[in-house]
C-alpha positions in Angstrom: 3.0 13.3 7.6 2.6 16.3 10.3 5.0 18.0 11.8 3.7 19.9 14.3 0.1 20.5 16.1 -0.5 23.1 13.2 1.3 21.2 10.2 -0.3 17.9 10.7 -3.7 19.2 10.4 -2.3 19.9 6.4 -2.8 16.2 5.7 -5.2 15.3 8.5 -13.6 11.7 1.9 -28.6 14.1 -2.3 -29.4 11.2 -3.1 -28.3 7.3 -3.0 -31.9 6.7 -4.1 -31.5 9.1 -7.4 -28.3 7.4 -7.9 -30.6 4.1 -8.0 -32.8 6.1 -10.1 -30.6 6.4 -12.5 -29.8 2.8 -12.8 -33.3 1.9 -13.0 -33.7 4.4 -15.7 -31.4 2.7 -17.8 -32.4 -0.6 -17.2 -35.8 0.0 -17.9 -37.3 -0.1 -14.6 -40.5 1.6 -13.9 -40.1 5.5 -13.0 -42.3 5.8 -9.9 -40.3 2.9 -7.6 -37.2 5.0 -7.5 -38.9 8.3 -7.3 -40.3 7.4 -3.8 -36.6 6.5 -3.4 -35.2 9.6 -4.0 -37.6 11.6 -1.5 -37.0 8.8 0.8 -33.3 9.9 0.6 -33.7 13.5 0.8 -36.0 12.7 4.4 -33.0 11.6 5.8 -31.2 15.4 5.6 -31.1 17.7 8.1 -30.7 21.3 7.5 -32.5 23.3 11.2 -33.0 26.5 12.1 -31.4 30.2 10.9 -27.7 28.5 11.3 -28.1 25.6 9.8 -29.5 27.1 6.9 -26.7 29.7 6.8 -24.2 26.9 6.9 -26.2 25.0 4.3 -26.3 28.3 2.0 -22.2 28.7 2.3 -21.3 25.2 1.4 -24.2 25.5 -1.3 -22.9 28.5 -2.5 -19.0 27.1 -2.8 -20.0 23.7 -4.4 -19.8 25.4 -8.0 -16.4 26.4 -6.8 -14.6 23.1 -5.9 -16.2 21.7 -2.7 -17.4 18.1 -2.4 -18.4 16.2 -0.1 -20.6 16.1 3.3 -21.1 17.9 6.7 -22.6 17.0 9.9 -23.2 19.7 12.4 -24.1 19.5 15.7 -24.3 21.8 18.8 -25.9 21.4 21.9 -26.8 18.1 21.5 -28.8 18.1 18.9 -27.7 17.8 14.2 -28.4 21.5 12.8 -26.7 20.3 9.6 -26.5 16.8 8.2 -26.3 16.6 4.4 -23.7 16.1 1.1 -22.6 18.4 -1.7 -21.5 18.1 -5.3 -21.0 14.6 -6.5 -19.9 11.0 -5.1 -19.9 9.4 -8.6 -19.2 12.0 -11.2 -19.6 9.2 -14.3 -23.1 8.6 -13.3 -24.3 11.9 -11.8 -24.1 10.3 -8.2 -24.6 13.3 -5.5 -23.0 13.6 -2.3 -25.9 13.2 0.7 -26.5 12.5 4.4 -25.7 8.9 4.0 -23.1 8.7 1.4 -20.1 6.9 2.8 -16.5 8.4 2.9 -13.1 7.4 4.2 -11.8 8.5 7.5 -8.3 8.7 6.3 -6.0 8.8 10.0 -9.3 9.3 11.9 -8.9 5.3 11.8 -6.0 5.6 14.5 -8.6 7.4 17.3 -10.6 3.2 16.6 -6.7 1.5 17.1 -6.4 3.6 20.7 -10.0 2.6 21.6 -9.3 -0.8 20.8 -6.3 -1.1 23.1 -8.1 0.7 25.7 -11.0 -2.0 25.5 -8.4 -4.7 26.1 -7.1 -2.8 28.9 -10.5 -2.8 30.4 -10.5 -6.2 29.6 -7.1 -6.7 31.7 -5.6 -8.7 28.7 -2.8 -5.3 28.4 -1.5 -2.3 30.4 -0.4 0.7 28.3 2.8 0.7 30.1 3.3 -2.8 29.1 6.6 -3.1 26.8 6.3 -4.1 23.3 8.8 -7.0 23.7 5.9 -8.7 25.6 4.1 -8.8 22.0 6.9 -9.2 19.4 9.6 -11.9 19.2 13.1 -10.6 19.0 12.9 -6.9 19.5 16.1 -5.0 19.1 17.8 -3.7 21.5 17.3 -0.1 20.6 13.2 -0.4 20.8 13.2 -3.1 24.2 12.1 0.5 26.1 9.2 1.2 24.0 5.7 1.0 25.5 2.2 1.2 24.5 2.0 4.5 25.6 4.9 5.3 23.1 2.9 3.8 20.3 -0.3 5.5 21.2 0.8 9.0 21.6 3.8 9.2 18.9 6.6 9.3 20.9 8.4 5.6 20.5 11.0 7.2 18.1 9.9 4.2 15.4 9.6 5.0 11.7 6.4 6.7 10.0 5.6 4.7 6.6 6.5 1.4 5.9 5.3 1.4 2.4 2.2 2.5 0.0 -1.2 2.3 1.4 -2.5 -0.8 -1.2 0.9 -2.3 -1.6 0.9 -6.1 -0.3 2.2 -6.4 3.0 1.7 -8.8 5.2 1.2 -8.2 9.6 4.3 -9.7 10.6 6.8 -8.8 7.8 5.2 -5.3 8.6 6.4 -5.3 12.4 9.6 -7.1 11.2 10.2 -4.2 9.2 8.8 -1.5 11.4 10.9 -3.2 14.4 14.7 -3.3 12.4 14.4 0.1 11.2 16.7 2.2 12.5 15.2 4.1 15.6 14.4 8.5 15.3 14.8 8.7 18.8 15.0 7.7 22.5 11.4 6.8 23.2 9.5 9.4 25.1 12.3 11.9 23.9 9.8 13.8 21.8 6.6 13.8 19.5 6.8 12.5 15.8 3.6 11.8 13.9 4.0 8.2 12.8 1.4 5.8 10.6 3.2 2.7 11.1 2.9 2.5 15.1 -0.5 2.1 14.3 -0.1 -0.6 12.4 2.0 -2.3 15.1 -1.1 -1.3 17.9 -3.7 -2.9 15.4 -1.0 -6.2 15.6 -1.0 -5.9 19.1 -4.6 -6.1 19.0 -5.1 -9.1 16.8 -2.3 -11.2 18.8 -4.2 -10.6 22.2 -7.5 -10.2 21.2 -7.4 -13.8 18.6 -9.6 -12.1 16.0 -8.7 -10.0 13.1 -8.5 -5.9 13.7 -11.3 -5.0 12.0 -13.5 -8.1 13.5 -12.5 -6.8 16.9 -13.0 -3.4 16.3 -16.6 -4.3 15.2 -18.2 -6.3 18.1 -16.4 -3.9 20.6 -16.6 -0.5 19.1 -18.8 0.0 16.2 -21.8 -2.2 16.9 -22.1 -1.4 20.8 -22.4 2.3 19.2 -24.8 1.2 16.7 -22.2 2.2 13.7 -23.6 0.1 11.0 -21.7 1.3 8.1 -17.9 1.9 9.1 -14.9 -0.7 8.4 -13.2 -1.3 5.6 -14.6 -4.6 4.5 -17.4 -5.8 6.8 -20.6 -3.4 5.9 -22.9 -4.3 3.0 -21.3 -1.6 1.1 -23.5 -2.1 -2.1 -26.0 -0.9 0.3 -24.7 2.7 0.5 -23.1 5.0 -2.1 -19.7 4.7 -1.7 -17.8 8.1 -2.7 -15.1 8.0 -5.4 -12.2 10.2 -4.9 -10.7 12.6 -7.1 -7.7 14.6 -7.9 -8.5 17.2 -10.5 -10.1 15.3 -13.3 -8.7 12.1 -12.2 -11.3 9.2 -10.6 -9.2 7.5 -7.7 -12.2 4.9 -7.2 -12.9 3.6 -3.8 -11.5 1.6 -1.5 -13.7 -1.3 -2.1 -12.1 -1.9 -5.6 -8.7 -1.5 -4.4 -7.0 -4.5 -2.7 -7.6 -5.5 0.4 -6.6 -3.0 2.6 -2.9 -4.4 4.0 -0.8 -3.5 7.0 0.7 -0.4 5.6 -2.7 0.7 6.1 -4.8 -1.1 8.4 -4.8 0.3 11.7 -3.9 3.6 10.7 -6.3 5.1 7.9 -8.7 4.2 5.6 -11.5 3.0 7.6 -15.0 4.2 5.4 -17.9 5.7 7.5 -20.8 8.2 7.6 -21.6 11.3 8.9 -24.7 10.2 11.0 -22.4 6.8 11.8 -19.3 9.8 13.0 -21.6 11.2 15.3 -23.3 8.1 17.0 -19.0 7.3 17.6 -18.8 11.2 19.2 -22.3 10.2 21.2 -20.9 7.2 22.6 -17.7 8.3 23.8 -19.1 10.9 25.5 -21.1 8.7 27.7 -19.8 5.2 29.0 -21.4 2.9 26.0 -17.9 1.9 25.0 -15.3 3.3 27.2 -15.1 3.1 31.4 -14.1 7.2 32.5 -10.8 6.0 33.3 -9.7 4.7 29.7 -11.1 8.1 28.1 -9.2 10.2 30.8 -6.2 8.6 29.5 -7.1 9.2 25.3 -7.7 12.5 26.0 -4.7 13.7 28.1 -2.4 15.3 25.8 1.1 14.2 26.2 3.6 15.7 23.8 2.5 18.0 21.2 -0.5 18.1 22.8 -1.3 15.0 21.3 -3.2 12.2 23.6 -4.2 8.7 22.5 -5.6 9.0 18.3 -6.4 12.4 19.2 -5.2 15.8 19.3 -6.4 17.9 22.6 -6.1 21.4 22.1 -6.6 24.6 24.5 -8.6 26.7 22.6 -10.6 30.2 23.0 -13.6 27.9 22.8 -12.4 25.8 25.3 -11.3 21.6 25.0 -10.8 20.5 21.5 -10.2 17.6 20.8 -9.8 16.6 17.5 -8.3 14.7 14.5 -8.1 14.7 10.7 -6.8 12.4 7.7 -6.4 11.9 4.1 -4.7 10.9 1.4 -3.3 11.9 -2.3 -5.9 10.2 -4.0 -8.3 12.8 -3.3 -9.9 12.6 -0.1 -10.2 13.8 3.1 -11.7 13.9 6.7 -12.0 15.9 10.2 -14.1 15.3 13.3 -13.6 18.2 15.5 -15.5 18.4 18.8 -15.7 21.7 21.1 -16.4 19.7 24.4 -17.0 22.8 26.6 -19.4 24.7 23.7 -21.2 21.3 22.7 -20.2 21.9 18.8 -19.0 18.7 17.0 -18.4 19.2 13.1 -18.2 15.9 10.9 -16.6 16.7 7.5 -15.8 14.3 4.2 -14.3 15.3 1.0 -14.0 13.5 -1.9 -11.6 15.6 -3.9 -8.7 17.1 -3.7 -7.8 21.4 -4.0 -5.1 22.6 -5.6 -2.9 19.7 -4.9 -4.1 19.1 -1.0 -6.8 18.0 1.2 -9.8 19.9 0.8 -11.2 20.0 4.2 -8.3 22.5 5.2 -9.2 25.4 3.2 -13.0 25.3 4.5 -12.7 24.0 8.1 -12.2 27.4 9.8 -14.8 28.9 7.6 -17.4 26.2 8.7 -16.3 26.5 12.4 -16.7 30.2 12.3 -20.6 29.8 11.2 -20.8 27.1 13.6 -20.0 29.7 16.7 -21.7 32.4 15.0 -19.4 34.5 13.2 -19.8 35.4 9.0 -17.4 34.2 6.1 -17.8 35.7 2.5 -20.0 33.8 0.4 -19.9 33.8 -3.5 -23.1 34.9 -5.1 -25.7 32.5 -6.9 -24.7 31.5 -10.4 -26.6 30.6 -13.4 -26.3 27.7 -16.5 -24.4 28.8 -19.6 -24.2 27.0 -22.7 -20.9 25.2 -23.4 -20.6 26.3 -26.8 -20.9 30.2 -25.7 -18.3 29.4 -22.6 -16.1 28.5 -25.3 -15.9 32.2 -27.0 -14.0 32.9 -23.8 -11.5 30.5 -24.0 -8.0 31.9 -24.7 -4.8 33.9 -23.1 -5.2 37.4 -21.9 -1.5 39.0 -21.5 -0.3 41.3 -19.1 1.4 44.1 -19.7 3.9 42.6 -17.6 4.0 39.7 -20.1 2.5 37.2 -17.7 -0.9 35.4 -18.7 -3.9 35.0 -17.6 -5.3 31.6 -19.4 -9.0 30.9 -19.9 -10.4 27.5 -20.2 -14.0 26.0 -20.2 -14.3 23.7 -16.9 -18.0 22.2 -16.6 -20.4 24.9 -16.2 -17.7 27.8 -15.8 -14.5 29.1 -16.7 -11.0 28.6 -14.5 -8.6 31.2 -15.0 -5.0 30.5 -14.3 -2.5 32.5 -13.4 0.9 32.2 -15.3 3.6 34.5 -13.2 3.2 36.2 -10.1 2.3 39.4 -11.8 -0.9 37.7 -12.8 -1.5 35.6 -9.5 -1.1 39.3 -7.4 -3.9 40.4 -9.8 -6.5 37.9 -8.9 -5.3 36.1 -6.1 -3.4 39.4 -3.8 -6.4 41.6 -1.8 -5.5 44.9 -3.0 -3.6 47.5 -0.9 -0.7 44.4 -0.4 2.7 44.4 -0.6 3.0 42.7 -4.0 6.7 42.9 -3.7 6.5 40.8 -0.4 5.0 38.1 -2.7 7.7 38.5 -5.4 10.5 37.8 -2.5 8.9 34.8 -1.1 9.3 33.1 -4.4 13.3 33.8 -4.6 13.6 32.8 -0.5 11.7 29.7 -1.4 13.4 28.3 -3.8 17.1 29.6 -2.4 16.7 27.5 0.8 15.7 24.3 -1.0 18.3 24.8 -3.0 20.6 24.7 0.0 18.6 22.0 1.6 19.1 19.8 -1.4 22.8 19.9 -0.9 23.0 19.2 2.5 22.8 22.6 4.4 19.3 23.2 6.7 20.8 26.4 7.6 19.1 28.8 5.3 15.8 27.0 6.1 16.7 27.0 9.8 17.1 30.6 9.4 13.5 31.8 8.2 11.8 28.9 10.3 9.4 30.0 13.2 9.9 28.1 16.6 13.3 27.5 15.3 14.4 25.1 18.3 11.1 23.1 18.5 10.9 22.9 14.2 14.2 22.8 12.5 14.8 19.0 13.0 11.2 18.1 11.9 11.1 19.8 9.3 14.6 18.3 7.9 13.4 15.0 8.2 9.9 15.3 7.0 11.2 17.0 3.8 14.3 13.8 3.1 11.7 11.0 4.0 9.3 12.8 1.5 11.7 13.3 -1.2 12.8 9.4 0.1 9.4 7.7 -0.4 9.0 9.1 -4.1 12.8 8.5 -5.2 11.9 5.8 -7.4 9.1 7.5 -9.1 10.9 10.6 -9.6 14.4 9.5 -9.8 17.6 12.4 -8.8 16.1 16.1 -8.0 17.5 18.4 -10.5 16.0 21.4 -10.0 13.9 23.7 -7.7 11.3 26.0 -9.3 8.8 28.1 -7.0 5.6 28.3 -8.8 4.0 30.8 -7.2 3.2 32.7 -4.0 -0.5 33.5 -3.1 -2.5 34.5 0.3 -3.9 31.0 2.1 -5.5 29.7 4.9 -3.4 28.3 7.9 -5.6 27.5 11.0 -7.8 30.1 10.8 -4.9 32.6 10.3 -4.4 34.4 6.8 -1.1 33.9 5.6 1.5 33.8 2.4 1.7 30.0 1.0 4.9 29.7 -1.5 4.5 26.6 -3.9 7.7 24.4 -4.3 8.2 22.1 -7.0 11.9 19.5 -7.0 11.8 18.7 -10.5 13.5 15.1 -10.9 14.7 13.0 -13.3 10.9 11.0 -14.0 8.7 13.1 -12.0 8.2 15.7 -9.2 7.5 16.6 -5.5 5.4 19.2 -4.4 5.6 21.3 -1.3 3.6 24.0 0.3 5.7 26.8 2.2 3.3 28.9 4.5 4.5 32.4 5.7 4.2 35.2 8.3 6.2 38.1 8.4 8.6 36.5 6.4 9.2 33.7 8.8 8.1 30.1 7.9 5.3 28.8 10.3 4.6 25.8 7.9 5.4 23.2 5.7 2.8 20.6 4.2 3.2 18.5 0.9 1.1 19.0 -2.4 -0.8 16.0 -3.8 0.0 16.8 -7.7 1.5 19.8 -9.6 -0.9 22.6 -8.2 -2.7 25.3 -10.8 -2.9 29.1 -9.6 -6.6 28.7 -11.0 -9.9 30.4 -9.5 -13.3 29.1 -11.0 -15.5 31.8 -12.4 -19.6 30.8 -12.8 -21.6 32.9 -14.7 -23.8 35.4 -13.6 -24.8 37.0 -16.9 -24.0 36.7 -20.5 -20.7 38.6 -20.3 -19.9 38.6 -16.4 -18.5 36.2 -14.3 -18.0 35.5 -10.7 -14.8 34.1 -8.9 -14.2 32.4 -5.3 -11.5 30.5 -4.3 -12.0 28.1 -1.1 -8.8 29.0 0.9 -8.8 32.7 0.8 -13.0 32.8 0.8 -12.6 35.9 -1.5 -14.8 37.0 -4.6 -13.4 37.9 -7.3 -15.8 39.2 -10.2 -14.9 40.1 -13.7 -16.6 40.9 -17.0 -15.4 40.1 -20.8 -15.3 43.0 -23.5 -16.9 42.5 -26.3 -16.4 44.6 -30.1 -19.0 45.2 -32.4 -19.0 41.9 -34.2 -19.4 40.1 -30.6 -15.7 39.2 -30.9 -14.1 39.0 -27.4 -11.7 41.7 -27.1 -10.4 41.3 -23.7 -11.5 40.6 -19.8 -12.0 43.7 -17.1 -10.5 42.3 -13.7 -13.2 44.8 -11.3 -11.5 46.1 -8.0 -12.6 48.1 -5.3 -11.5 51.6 -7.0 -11.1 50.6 -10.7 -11.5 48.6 -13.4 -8.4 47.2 -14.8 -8.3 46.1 -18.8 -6.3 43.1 -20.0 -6.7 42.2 -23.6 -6.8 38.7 -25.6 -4.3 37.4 -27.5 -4.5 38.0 -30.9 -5.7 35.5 -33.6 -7.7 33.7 -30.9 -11.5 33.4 -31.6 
């Protein structure tokens, strides 16, 4: 679901051994074994010199703050970071490490092109061969469509063909993929689609004669030495598997889940490492898998800059070449890999952020210390008792009338925001145009409106790159609202929750939060600004909260960060004489500005 070479990135997963220590705790097993274990596990790290400690310290830092999951870092050659955060398995105190395993969400599809390649080498396919030469009755429409089409998202074919675990079968999948009605001439232009993927991985099976992921195995991940990526095939109860989470919510994993069927396979949901990531970067950079000639052709960007399973950018650090993935159950992935600078980054993530994947809030920040640069940290955090978190609990009005609500969450607080009065308080740097914010909101939620009924011309109107966009952007938003129809029924209404500052690329920005209220459910949409123009559009996992986590730093003050905008926010609660909470002190720059508690609230 990515519109453009920005948008798609929006939805582009220490200690295995104390995780068996817990288990042999509780079933009785004698300590020592699974202490040697646990430093066994924590060996296997990698945390090197002044950066990759400073890289260590910022994801350390944010881990009380929402992040989970793991990072590999590598530049010149050689891991400077290698090493998980926060928890895998949240029921059993199961941390994040080195070795934890994670999916790769759409970073499958870079595998699928690498597979075709090999059978090119193999001269058992060209990628100029048609796709009529591998699927019985082809329409009409689609006889022009090539490999090349497939591989680089320009066949004009559909995008989903149905829910990743729904039942679905390899040849009613092409069937279905195949009478669809066609987008667009092939080669015409670039639109991201998951289901050509699917068709490449059937390609693969009908001219290789073994299943996808058998063939993928002996061709690609053993000749690399990946022992531990595939969806079915690695001993998984050999490795910690990561469950995923949305909020609260545990997702699972994809080994409890049914067998991964062709709405996925080919596509996403492949499970790897970190250290297995890297050894797949190592061997396509030398000729272990690939001749020179098939990797010339998966990283030539055609359209949208976009070659075979792999985004190749320009950047000001030189050749990237990249790709990302996830899913709304929680997690997400990114491999990105600075050819020209030698920096590779290999991040997982095993829970969501306010309704999206995690990885895109951070990625910039942990590509900045990569090169160099400095990001704002939050500052270390101590324990607090549960019971005294509690005293805090409660809604601190405005004067306004908006909210701010307090809640216990684990070892903090999260603050919400209720109204855009009280998400400019903690979310808007000062010195903004709040009004700018205020605006957004009302232009939001007019040209849904508007879109709802029909008319794209209002959104045409405020969308950036106008000529390249306004098509997309239309049909990314009606096969959204089409694939959830029958959860959420008729849309009845468009609210705009909220505007706050975010993250787009690297580039600070206004994101607007959408919500089409229907009959059963909702949809959720991210608008992201500039100057009042649109520059992006991504979807929301679940019904986001305008929340920032505060930690404790002392008995009475707290300390805020929020992932996106990488921006402390610190605030202290008021006490009276009786040790009654009378209200919170929001500290800026020049002042300190009061807001007291609701009344009758202990």
């Amino acid at each position: 679901m990515r519109e453009n070479v920005s948008e798609r990135k929006m939805i582009r997963f220490i200690l295995w051994s104390c995780t068996f220590l817990m288990f042999l705790i509780f079933s009785t097993i004698p300590f020592a074994k699974s202490e040697t274990a646990c430093q066994s596990s924590k060996k296997k790290e990698i945390v090197k010199g002044e950066l990759g400690k400073k890289i260590d310290q910022y994801l350390t830092r944010i881990t009380p703050f929402g992040f989970s999951g793991a990072l590999l870092v590598a530049k010149k050659g050689e891991i400077i970071l290698n090493k998980g955060y926060g928890m895998a398995i949240r029921s059993t105190r199961s941390f994040n490490t080195s070795e934890t395993v994670f999916s790769t969400g759409s970073i499958t599809k870079q595998f699928t092109a690498a597979g075709i390649m090999k059978l090119e080498m193999q001269g058992k396919l060209n990628t100029s061969d048609l796709i009529a030469k591998f699927f019985k009755d082809v329409p009409e429409d689609k006889k022009q469509i090539t490999l090349h089409h497939l591989l680089t998202h320009t066949s004009g074919v559909i995008n989903y063909t149905g829910m990743d675990y729904e039942e679905a079968h390899r040849d009613e999948t092409a069937k279905k993929v195949l009478e669809a009605p066609l987008l667009f001439k092939p080669g015409e232009r670039f639109e991201y689609s998951n289901a050509v993927y699917s068709l490449l991985a059937a390609i693969i099976e009908k001219v290789s004669g073994k299943a996808y992921e058998t063939f993928l195995n002996e061709n690609l991940f053993k000749p690399a030495g990946m022992q531990f990526t595939g969806y079915r095939m690695p001993e998984w109860d050999k490795k910690v598997v990561a469950h995923w989470y949305v909020g609260e919510k545990d997702n699972g994993i994809p080994p409890d889940k049914p067998y991964p069927y062709w709405n996925l396979l080919g596509n996403g949901g492949i499970l790897s490492t970190t250290q297995d990531m890297y050894k797949w970067h190592l061997a396509l950079m030398g000729d272990t898998i690939l001749s020179a000639e098939a990797m010339k052709k998966i990283v030539t960007p055609f359209l949208n800059d976009y070659g075979y399973g792999w985004d190749v950018l320009k950047t000001k650090r030189g050749t990237l070449i990249q790709h990302d993935g996830g899913s709304m159950l929680g997690n997400s992935a990114e491999i990105r890999r600075y050819i020209n600078a030698g920096v590779v980054t290999i991040l997982f993530c095993n829970q969501s952020f306010e309704g999206r994947a995690l990885f895109g809030p951070i990625r910039d920040k942990i590509e900045t210390l990569a090169f160099g640069g400095d990001v704002e940290i939050p500052p270390s955090v101590i324990t607090m008792d549960a019971k005294r978190l509690q005293t805090f609990e409660g809604a601190y009005i405005l004067s306004s009338g908006d909210c701010l609500e307090v809640k216990r969450k684990g070892g903090g607080l999260s603050i919400k925001a209720i109204g855009q009065d009280a998400v400019n308080m903690l979310f808007v740097p000062e010195k903004t145009d709040f009004s700018n914010y205020n605006e957004l909101g009302k232009l939001s939620r007019t040209i849904f409106e508007a879109a709802l009924k029909g008319n794209y011309k209002p959104f045409a109107d405020v969308l950036f790159n106008k000529e390249r966009r306004q098509e997309r952007v239309r049909e990314f938003i009606e096969t959204r609202i089409q694939m959830h129809q029958k959860r959420t029924g008729e849309i009845r209404k468009v609210l705009a929750l909220g505007t706050l500052p975010s993250d787009f690329n690297g580039e600070e920005v206004a994101m607007t939060i959408v919500r089409l209220k229907g009959e059963r459910g909702s949809i959720f949409f991210g608008l992201y600004w500039r100057d009042r123009m649109n520059i992006g559009i991504g979807p929301m996992m679940s019904s986001p909260e305008f929340s920032i986590s505060f930690m404790p730093m002392s008995d009475t003050e707290f300390a805020g960060y929020h992932l996106g905008i990488a921006r402390n926010v610190s605030l202290s609660f008021s006490l009276d004489d009786k040790g009654v909470v009378e209200g919170l002190n929001v500290h800026k720059q020049d002042r300190d500005l009061f807001i007291h508690k609701e009344k009758n609230q202990s």
